[in-house]
N, C-alpha and C positions, 0 to 999 in steps of 0.2 A: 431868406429866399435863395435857391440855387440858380444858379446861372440858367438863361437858357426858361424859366417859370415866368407864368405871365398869372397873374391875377385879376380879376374881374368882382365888381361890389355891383347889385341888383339893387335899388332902392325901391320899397315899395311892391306890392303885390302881383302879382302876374295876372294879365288878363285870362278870364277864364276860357278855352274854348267853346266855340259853340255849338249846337246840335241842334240839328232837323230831322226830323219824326213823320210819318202819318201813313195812310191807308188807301191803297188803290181797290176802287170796288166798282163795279159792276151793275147792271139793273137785277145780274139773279146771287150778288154779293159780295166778297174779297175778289181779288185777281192775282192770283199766283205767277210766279216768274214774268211779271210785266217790268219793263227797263224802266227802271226811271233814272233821268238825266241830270244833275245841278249843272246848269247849261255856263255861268255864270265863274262855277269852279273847276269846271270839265270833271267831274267824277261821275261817277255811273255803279249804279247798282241794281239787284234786283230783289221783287217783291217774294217774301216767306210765303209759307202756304195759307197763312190767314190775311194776304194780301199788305201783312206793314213791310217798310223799310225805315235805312236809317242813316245820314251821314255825321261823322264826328268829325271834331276839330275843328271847326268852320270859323273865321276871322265875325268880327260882326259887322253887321251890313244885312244886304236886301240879296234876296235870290231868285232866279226865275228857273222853275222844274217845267221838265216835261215827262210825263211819261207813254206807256206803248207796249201792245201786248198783240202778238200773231191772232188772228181771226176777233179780234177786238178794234171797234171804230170808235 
């Protein structure tokens, strides 16, 4: 090893990360560009035109979303 070289050994597998999924919809069906929140990780995204989103990387654990869409209650 040269001067100055740090090594590190990883025993065992990496936790995988996690992924949250699903569909914001409507009484007439998806909801397109509606916010939705992971309040929990502070990340924020918005809904496709078929109304999914999606966050990656996520530790595991429990999450509270919110989401919210202009002229939508």
């Amino acid at each position: 090893m040269l001067a100055g070289q740090n090594t590190a050994n990883i025993d065992g597998p990496l936790a995988p990360a996690g992924v949250i999924t699903g569909t914001i919809t409507g009484n007439s069906g998806p909801i397109a560009g509606a916010t939705v929140v992971l309040e929990d990780a502070w990340l924020t995204t918005t809904t496709a035109g078929d109304g999914t989103y999606r966050f990656e990387g996520l530790d595991p654990g429990s999450y509270f979303l919110s989401a919210s869409a202009p002229g939508k209650a």
